[in-house]
N, C-alpha and C positions, 0 to 999 in steps of 0.2 A: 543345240548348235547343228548338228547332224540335219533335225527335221528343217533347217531353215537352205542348208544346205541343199537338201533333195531338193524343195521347192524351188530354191534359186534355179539349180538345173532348168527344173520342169519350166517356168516360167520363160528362161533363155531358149529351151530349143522349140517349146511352142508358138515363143514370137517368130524365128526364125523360119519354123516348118510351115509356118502358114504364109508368109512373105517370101518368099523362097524355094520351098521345095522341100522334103526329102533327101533326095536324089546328091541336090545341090548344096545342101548345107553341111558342112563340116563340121568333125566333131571338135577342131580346133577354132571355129566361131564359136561354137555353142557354150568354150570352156572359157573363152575371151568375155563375154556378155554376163556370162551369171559369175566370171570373175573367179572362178576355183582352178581347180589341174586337173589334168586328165583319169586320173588315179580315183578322186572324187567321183568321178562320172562314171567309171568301171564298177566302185564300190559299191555305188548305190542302184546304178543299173544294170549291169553286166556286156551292156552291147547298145549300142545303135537301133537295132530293131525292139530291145528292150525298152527303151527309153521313148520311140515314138507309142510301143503299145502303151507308155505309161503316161503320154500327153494325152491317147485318146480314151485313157482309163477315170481319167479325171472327170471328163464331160460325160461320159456313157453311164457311169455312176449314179448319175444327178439324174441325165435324160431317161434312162431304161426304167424304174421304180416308179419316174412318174408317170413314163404313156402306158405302164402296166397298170395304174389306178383310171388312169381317162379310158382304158377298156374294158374296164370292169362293171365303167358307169356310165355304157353306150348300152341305146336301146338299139337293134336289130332289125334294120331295115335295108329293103332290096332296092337296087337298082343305084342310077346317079346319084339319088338323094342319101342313100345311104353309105355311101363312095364319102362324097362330101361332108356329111356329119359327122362322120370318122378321120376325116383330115384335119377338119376344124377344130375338133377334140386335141391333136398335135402338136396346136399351134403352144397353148399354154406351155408345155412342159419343154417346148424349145425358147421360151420367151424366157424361159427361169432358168436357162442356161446362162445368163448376166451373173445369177450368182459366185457361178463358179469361176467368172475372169472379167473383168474391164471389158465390154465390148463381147460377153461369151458368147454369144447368140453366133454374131457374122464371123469370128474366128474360129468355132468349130464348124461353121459350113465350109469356111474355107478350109480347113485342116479335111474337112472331108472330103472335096473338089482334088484336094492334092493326093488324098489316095486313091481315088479314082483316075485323073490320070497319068499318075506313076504306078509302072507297076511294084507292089506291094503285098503279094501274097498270103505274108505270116500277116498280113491286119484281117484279113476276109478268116483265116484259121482263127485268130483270136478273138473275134469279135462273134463269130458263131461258137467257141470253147465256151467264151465267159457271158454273152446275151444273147444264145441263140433259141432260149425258150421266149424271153419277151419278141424278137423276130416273128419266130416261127407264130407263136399269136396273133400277129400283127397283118402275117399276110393271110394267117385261116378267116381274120375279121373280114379283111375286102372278100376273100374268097367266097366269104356267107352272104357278104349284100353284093358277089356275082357269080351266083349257084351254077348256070350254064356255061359261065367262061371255060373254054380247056386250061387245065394247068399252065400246058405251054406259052400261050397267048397270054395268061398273067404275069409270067416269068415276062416273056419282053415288053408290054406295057409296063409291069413294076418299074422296071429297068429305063425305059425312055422319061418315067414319071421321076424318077431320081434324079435323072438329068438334069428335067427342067430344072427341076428344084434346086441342085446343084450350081446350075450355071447362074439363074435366076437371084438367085440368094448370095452368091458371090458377085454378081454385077449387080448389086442392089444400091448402091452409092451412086453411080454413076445413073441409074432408073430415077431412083429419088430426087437425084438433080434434075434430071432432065423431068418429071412430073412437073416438078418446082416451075422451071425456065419454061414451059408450054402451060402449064395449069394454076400455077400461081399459087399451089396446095401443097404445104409440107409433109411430106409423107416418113412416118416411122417405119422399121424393119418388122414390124406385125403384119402393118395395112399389105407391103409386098406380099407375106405370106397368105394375106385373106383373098388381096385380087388372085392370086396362084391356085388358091384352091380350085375353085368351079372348073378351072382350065386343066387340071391334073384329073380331075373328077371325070371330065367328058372322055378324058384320054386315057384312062383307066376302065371305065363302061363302056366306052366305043358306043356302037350299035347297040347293043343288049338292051335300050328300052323303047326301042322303034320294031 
């Protein structure tokens, strides 16, 4: 009864945080929806920040383990092209975030659009506490297929390349229709993230191979 409970929680404030906000959703919605009391929501999570860390615990679980196996089975290569093969590698292990919710994929980009921007502190702590060795892998990978990049300049390319991704993958509904209404081609939340790649790719490499 307990586990159905947490879940109920988890289910009601993730619809909420991602439709919503953070910031903006109350804890007396979130106790309305999954239909318990507030008591409940203390017992099993302790707090509000506890409770979003335990929305984005869900998805990061599932996602982190798998882009650790798709960079284990990347071959090492420099420049654009190696930018891009290592994107593409990403796509799978966000496409298998369905597993974890109805629609996983587009609600945890939106769940991550909203901590980006609200500010949110204790998620950037938690998120480098509990996956910051799959991270930190993740950026030494681009860093190997772009040996010459300064650090720094990776730092704010990564940063603008999230964006896209961010903004891109949350307005993917409204892309997809309009592909539809001009191109007559139905488009899945994949094909967005395959046309993204190339484009994340050049803006990741920049110059580096001219």
């Amino acid at each position: 009864m307990a586990h159905h409970t947490k879940n109920d929680i988890l289910d009601a404030a993730e619809y909420l945080f991602a439709e919503q906000g953070f910031t903006q959703t109350s804890m007396r919605e979130i106790t309305t929806r999954a239909q318990v009391n507030l008591a409940s929501v203390n017992y099993h999570f302790g707090s509000k920040k506890n409770l979003i860390q335990a929305v984005f615990k869900r998805y990061f679980d599932k996602l982190m383990p798998d882009i650790e196996k798709s960079l284990l089975g990347l071959s090492a290569k420099e420049g654009t092209q190696g930018v891009e093969l290592l994107l593409f590698s990403l796509i799978p292990p966000m496409i298998n975030l369905s597993t974890v919710s109805e629609n996983g994929t587009a609600t945890f980009v939106k769940l991550l659009g909203r901590g980006y921007n609200e500010t949110q502190g204790h998620l950037r702590r938690f998120i480098m506490n509990d996956y910051g060795a799959c991270i930190r892998e993740l950026v030494d990978c681009i860093q190997r297929c772009l040996p010459s990049l300064p650090k720094e300049t990776l730092f704010w390319r990564m940063h603008f390349a999230i964006g896209s991704f961010v903004f891109s993958m949350t307005s993917s509904q409204a892309l997809t229709e309009i592909a539809e209404s001009d191109f007559h081609k139905h488009i899945e939340i994949e094909e967005v993230m395959s046309q993204l790649v190339p484009f994340v790719a050049q803006g990741l490499a920049g110059s580096i191979d001219s």
